[in-house]
Residue, then its C-alpha position, 0 to 999 in steps of 0.5 A: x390430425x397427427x403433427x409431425x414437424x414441430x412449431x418452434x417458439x422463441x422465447x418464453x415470456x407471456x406470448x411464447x407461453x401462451x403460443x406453445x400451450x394453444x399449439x400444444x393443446x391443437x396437438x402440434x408438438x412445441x420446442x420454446x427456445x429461452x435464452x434465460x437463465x443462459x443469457x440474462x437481462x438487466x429486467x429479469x431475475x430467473x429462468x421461468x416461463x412469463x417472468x413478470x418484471x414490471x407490474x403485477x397487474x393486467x389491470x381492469x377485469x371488467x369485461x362488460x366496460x373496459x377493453x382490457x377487461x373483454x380481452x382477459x374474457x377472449x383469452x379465457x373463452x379460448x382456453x389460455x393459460x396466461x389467465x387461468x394462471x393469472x386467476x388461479x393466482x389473483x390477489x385483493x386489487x379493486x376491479x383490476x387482476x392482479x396476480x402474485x407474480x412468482x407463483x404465477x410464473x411458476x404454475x405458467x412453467x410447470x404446466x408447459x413443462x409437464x405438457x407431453x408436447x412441449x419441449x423447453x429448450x434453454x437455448x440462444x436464437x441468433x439468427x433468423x431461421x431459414x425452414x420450418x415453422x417459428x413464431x419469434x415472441x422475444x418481447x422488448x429486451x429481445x437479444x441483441x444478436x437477433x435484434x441485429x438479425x430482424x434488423x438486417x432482414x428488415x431493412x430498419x434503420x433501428x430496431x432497439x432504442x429509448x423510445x419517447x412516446x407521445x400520449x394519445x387521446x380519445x377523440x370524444x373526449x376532447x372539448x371542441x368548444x376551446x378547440x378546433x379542428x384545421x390543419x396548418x395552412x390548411x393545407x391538403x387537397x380534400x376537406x379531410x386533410x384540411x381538417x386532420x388535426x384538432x388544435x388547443x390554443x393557449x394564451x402566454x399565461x397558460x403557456x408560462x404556466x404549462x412549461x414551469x409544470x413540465x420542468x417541475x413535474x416528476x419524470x422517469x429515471x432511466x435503469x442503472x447502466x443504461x444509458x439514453x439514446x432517443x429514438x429519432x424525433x422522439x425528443x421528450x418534451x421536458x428536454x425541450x422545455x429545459x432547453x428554452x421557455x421559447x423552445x416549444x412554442x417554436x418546435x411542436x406547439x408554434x401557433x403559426x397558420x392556424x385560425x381559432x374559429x372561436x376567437x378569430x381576432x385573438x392570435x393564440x400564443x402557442x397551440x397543441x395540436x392533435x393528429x388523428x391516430x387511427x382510421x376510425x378517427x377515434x383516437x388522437x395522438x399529441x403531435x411532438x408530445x413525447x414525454x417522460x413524465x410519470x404517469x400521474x404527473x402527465x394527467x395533471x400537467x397534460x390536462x391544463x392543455x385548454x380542451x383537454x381539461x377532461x381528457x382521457x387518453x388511451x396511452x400515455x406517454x412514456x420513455x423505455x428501451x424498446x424492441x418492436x417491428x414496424x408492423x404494419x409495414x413488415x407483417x401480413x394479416x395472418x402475422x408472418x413476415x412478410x420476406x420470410x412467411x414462415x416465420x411469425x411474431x407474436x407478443x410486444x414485438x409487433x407493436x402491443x404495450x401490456x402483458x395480457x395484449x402480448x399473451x393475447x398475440x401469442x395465442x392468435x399466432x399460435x392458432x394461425x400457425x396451427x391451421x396453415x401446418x393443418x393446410x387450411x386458413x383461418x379467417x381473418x378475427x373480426x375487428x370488433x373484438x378486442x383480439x381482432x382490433x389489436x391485430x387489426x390495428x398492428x398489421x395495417x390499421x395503424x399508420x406505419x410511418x408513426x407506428x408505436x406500441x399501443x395498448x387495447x382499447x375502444x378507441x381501435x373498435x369499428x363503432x357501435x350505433x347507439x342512441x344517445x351518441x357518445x354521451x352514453x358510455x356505459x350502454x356504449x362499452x356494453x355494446x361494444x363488448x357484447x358485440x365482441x362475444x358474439x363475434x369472438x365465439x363464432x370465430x372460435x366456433x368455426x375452427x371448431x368445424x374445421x377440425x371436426 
């Protein structure tokens, strides 16, 4: 099939990279608008396409039991350029792919711009296109003039701001002999609502304990020139700490309405409590817990947490300038918004933490784009793969009203039935990974018969 109109992508980073080279190579004809090296940000340093300006590493590239790891082994499967730069580029990391950031971008570049379909345009987007096809992959510095304009279209009270995130647990890791599960008052109709949160109880010493830890532990610095405005109830919970000894346990971590089944005769001083993140009740968010604690810090301090005390956590906790839609409330399945469905999002914009999430965004809205210009669609990609759970998990899996970026992990997969419960996570990861294989190549398979 011949491709007249083109498919317009806005910015350059690891989604518009992967988007315009998975188009391209569908023989759709590709204009990349970047606004950089025109129009600058505090983060980047050059012009090129999928400029690292964070880490160098897209962490494990275990693809038989780490999440990101199946996801590095999706992307490669459908043919993306963000990994076959990031192996070609690789250097000496243990388990995880690292790559030598310069030469990375530098390959990403040359090869869109030797594409004879690629058209890279260094240009300023600042309003939201009227007509044609787009995918808007602006990333979390997106421009503050098309900031404004995602935002007058949406509605949103804010768009741009300092985020606080909390951390997120996985379920199965969590000790339900120190803890218990009730909500406070037990309040809700249904035995469900009665029993979304897991709460972890402390007694005054652990609680004195907890909060010296908070105040002491190491914490994020914001970048020279900016300066910190919260996103709305994100308040981190150091600040709170700082403000008081009693702040806490009279804010997010009050023990009131709550029983301990454990030790029913035994008030607890002060409760964490953890509410259900997602709809498979795989995941669990710390309820008030955003925080600036670097990452190692929150390991040590978060794990004093009676019943966390083996805790993994899908995410931890952080603080950045953050741009990203409400997705679960602005896209549809097929990642267009849903006011203007010829315009898609792809990369951190939805709503996805990391580089290789992001890339991996931009090469699913780019194919969904390709078949709707080709007048077909595609179906929609299994949630039991990681590309199908992140999609998944950005347009409706995720709850809207306390949506927050999230990386891959196993906790946004459909279970797998497996003998020997939870207590057996190698053969369950496996399971999980060679059921997204299958599922991810039929998928593949099937725009293959398409286009023949």
């Amino acid at each position: 099939m011949t491709f007249t109109d083109p498919l317009n992508i806005i910015g350059g980073g690891m989604a518009g990279a992967e988007a315009a080279w998975q188009a391209a190579n569908a023989g759709v004809p590709v204009v990349i608008h970047e606004m950089r090296p025109e129009v600058g940000t505090f983060a980047h340093k050059t012009g090129k396409l999928a400029e690292m300006v964070c880490s160098n590493s897209f962490r494990s590239d275990d693809d038989e039991q780490n999440a990101v790891g199946l996801l590095h082994w999706e992307m490669r499967a459908a043919g993306g350029l963000i990994m076959d730069a990031a192996d070609q580029h690789s250097i000496p990391a243990g388990g995880a792919l690292a790559v030598d950031r310069e030469p990375f971008s530098q390959t990403v570049t040359d090869r869109l711009a030797a594409h004879p379909l690629v058209t890279i345009q260094p240009s300023e987007i600042t309003e939201l296109p009227g007509d044609g096809h787009w995918i808007i992959a602006t990333g979390p510095l997106t421009s503050g003039a098309l900031a404004e304009a995602i935002r007058t279209e949406t509605g949103a009270d804010a768009l741009a701001f300092f985020d606080a995130i909390a951390p997120i647990v996985h379920a199965d890791s969590i000790d339900m002999t120190k803890a218990w599960m009730q909500s406070r008052y037990d309040k809700g109709e249904t035995e469900e609502q009665r029993t979304a949160y897991i709460n972890c109880p402390m007694d005054r010493d652990t609680y004195e304990a907890f909060i010296d830890a908070l105040i002491e532990s190491d914490k994020t610095e914001f970048h020279e020139g900016e300066t910190a405005g919260y996103f709305d109830g994100c308040l981190p919970i150091e600040v709170m700490a700082q403000r008081g000894r009693e702040t806490l346990r009279f804010g997010p971590m009050k023990p009131v309405g709550l029983t301990n089944p454990h030790q029913p005769d035994v008030k607890p001083y002060a409760v964490v409590q953890l509410r259900r993140d997602n709809a498979l009740g795989t995941l669990f968010n710390i309820v008030g817990f955003q925080t600036k604690m670097k990452y190692g810090a929150q390991g040590d301090v978060l794990r004093m947490i009676p019943g966390l005390q083996d805790a993994r956590f899908a995410r931890l906790g952080g603080i950045h300038r953050n741009t990203f839609l409400n997705s679960p409330r602005f896209l549809d399945e097929q990642m267009r918004l849903k006011s203007r469905p010829n315009i898609r999002f792809a990369g951190q914009i939805t709503g996805v933490e990391g580089y290789v999430e992001s890339a991996a965004m931009g090469l699913l809205a780019a194919r969904l784009a390709v078949a709707e210009m080709a007048g077909h669609t595609l179906p929609p990609v299994p949630p039991t793969t990681a590309i199908g759970a992140l999609v998944t998990h950005i347009t409706g899996g995720a709850d809207a009203k306390t949506f927050q970026p999230m990386n891959v992990n196993f906790g946004l997969f459909p279970p797998v039935d497996l003998k020997g419960g939870r207590k057996n996570r190698p053969a369950r990861y496996r399971a999980y990974t060679d059921r997204a294989k299958a599922d991810w190549l039929d998928w593949l398979d099937q725009q293959k018969l398409d286009a023949a």
